[in-house]
Residue, then its C-alpha position, 0 to 999 in steps of 0.5 A: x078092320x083096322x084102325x090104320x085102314x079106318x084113319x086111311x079111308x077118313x083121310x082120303x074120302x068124306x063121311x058118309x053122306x053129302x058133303x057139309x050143307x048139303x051142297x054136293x054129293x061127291x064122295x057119298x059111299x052108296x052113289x060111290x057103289x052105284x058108280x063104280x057099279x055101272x062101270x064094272x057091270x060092262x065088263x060082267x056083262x061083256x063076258x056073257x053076252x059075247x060068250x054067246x054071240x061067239x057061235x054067230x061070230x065065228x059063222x058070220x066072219x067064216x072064223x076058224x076054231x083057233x081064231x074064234x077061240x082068240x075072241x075070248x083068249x085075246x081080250x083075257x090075255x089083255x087084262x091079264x097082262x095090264x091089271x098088275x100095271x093097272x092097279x099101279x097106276x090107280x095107286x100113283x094118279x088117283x083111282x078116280x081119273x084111271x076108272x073114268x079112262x077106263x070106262x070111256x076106252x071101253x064103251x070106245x072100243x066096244x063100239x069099234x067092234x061093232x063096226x068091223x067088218x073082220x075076224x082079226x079087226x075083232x080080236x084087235x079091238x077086244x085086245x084094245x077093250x082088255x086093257x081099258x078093262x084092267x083099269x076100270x077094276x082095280x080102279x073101281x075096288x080102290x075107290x069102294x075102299x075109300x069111300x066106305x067106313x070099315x063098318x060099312x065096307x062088308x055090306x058093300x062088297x055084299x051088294x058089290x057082288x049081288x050087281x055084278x053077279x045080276x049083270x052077269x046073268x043078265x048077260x046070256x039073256x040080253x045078248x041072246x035077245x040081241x043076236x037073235x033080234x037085232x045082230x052080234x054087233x049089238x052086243x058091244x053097241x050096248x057098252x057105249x050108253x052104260x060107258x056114258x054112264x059111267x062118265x057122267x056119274x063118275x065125273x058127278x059123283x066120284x072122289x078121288x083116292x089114292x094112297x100116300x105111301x105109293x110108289x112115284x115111278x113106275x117099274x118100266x123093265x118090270x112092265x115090258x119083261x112081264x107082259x112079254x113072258x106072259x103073252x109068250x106063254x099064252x100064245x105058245x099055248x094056243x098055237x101049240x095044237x095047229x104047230x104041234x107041242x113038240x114043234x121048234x116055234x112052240x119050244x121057242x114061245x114057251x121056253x122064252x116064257x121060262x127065261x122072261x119070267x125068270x129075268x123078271x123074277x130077277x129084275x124084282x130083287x135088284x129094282x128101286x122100286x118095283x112092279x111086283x115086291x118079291x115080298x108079297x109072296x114070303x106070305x104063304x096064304x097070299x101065294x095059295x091065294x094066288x095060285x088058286x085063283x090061277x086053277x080056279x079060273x082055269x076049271x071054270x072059264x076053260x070048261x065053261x067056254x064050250x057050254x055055248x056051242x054045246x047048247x046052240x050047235x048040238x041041242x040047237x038052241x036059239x041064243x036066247x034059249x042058250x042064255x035062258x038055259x045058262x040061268x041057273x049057273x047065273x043065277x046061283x052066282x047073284x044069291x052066292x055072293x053075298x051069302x059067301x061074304x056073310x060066311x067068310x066074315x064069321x068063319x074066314x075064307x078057308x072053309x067057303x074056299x074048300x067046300x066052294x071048289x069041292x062044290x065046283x068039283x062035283x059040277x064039273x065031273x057031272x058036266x064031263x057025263x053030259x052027252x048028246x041027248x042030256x035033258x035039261x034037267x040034268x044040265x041045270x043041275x050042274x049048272x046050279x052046282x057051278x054057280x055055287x061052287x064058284x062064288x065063295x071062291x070069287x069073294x074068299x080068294x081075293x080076301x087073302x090076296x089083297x088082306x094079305x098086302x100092305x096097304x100101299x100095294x093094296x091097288x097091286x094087290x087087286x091087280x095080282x087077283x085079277x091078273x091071275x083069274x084072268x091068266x088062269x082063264x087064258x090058259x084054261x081055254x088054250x089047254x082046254x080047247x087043245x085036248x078038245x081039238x085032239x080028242x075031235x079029231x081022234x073020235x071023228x073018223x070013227x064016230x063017221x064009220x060006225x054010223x056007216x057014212x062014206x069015207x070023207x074025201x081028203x080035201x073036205x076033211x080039214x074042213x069037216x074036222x074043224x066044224x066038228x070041234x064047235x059042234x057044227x053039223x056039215x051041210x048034205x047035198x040037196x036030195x040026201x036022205x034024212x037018214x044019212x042026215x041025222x048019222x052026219x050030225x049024229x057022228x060030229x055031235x058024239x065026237x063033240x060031246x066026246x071032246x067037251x067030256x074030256x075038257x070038264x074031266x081035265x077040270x074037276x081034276x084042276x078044280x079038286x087041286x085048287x079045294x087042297x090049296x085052299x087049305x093054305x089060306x087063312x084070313x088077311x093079317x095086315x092092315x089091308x083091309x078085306x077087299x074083294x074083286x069079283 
């Protein structure tokens, strides 16, 4: 740690413990921790729990493939497209005021989803609970670092990465008892008591931090250029299957994308004072780091995004089942973390980030062999493989972003690594979910003949093929016999797996590239500090 990042904390927050007397507890390192902790944890938990429920949404709002796919895709673009803006406004008005709106939008939110009645009402509000999610995580990151001496800071981030890690194997478990128990609406419902939480020990607990050096005004056209480009990008993406990649409104998104970013690009170099430096990436490790997140949470959140219809729809498991199965991967990611940061600190990030993504490799060349019958054995394996592949490259990646930046751009920083796992996992479920949707579509009408059924009628299927591409088994007339039953399931199930094979093929690939680009990172050589979202 560095002098200058010791001196910056001291200035900005208490010492350890109480304050003089004894008379208040704000600012006290480990109640800091515990804060920011409680509010993160929703967005851990958020993300496995709704990934659970996504099958009982998609069959209780009559949902279509590509709107249940927005469930997720909707709320990542979200984050991905305020983080940068986010991690910004922490550095101007104070990292506690933009945690606590953060908390209290989400838990607001969440509440708002519990409430609709609609597919679209749904994806409209997991937006909305995107971007009060972009200001809870650089927010919480700068308070850990203003709170915490540098001695103290790595075995913060430790305990840091075992919550949020625990939150998120808790989350297959919690909303699959809710679904199962109670209803999908019970998911969110779940965010308001933690949201209130959050509020009351922040408003009790939490000293602001800002820094001194950071911009006072912020990069309007830089905002609205980036957010643009982005959205252009991803939602060309996800439309691309339904219009056809080669369709004039696909060319229009994505090529509007090129130009948006371009003119971002450019508005970069000519701006007083603006969004994103262009000089934070003259660091080579700083620009691996960034483009490896991007291709790490493509692999991970793209591939991993079928494994729930795969274990509910085709192995029909209950949600609670589902979630119990996904454990291992959890759990793997709770030991993973701290153990990552015990490994990065004595040997640096680039070995934990290349042996991690050659782990994530392996696991998911393993998940593209599953098929239709795999036991449950041979799951965990990959999925304890997963967990633990992904962990060193969590922790050691954002080390070489945000030790990478100057401490002033240190919130920007935070946004960067966020903003880029998040967009990497938008793209991921978009191209992903694409060359599923093709691969189901092409095995299907000969998965259904070679199991001797009749050939469909035109008018059902659309509607055949869709369910297909979630695993769903159509419904047989009252009076079939169950012989004909089970080759109906049998041919979508085969052209499912058939999909989802391709989709974790197309990922070890992205994950293997993203082991060789981790070789260009090395440990952060400004006067950052090391930082770690997860």
């Amino acid at each position: 740690m560095s002098q200058s990042l010791t001196k910056s904390a001291t200035a900005e927050a208490p010492p350890s413990g109480t304050s003089p007397g004894g008379r208040s507890l704000q600012g006290h390192p480990w109640l800091t921790l515990l804060t920011v902790a409680v509010g993160v944890m929703m967005v851990a938990l958020d993300g496995t729990i709704v990934a659970i429920a996504n099958p009982v949404i998609q069959a209780d709002l009559n949902a279509a493939p590509s709107e249940i796919q927005w469930v997720t895709s909707g709320y990542l673009l979200a984050l991905a497209v305020f983080l940068i803006t986010a991690g910004k406004i922490g550095d101007r008005f104070g990292h506690k005021s933009t945690f606590l709106a953060g908390a209290v939008g989400f838990a607001a939110t969440s509440a708002a989803i519990g409430f609709a009645g609609d597919i679209r009402t749904v994806i409209a509000c997991r937006v909305l609970q995107g971007l009060f999610g972009a200001l809870l995580q650089p927010a919480a990151l700068g308070l850990l670092r203003g709170a915490f001496p540098a001695e103290k800071l790595n075995m913060a981030i430790g305990i840091w990465g075992g919550v949020i890690g625990a939150s998120t194997a808790a989350g297959p478990i919690v909303g699959g008892l809710l679904v199962e128990h109670v209803n999908w609406e019970s998911v969110f419902f779940i965010n308001i008591p933690v949201g209130l939480l959050a509020l009351a020990l922040g408003l009790w607990i939490l000293k602001d931090v800002r820094s001194e050096n950071a911009a006072r005004s912020f990069d309007v056209p830089g905002i609205v250029l980036l957010s643009v480009a982005m959205f252009a990008l991803v939602f060309g993406i996800i439309k691309a299957p339904e219009w056809g990649w080669g369709d004039a409104a696909t060319l229009l998104f994505l090529g509007g994308a090129v130009v948006l970013m371009t003119a971002f690009a450019f508005w970069q170099r000519v701006a007083r004072e603006p969004l994103i430096p262009l000089s934070l990436f003259r660091s080579l490790p700083l620009s691996a780091g960034t483009l490896l997140m991007v291709l790490m949470a493509f692999s991970f959140f793209g591939a991993i995004f079928f494994v729930t219809f795969y274990l509910q729809n085709v192995h029909g498991m209950t949600p609670v089942q589902a979630g119990v199965h996904l454990l291992p991967m959890t759990g793997m990611m709770i030991i993973g973390s701290p153990v990552a940061g015990i490994a990065i600190g004595k040997l640096g990030p680039r070995i934990p980030i290349v042996a991690g993504m050659l782990i994530t490799t392996v696991a998911m060349f393993g998940m593209s062999t599953l098929d239709a019958g795999s036991g449950n054995g041979v799951m965990a394996l990959w999925f304890v493989l997963m967990g633990l592949g992904i962990s060193p490259v969590m922790v050691g990646a954002t080390e070489v972003i945000v030790g990478n930046a100057p401490m002033e751009l240190s919130g920007v920083a935070g946004g960067l690594q966020q903003s880029a796992m998040q967009v990497g996992g938008s793209l991921g479920t978009a191209v992903l979910g694409a060359l599923m949707a093709a691969r189901v579509t092409d095995a299907l009408p000969g998965k259904w003949a070679d199991a001797g059924l009749p050939p469909v009628e035109p008018g059902q299927a659309e509607g055949l093929n869709q369910a297909a591409q979630l695993g769903i088994a159509p419904p047989a007339p009252a009076g079939t016999p169950q012989q004909v039953v089970d080759a109906m399931a049998g041919a979508v199930h085969d052209s499912f797996v058939s999909g989802m094979s391709l989709a974790f093929a197309v990922a070890s690939v992205v994950a293997f590239a993203a082991a060789v680009l981790g070789l260009l990172t090395r440990r952060g050589t400004t006067e950052a500090g090391p930082a770690v979202h997860i």
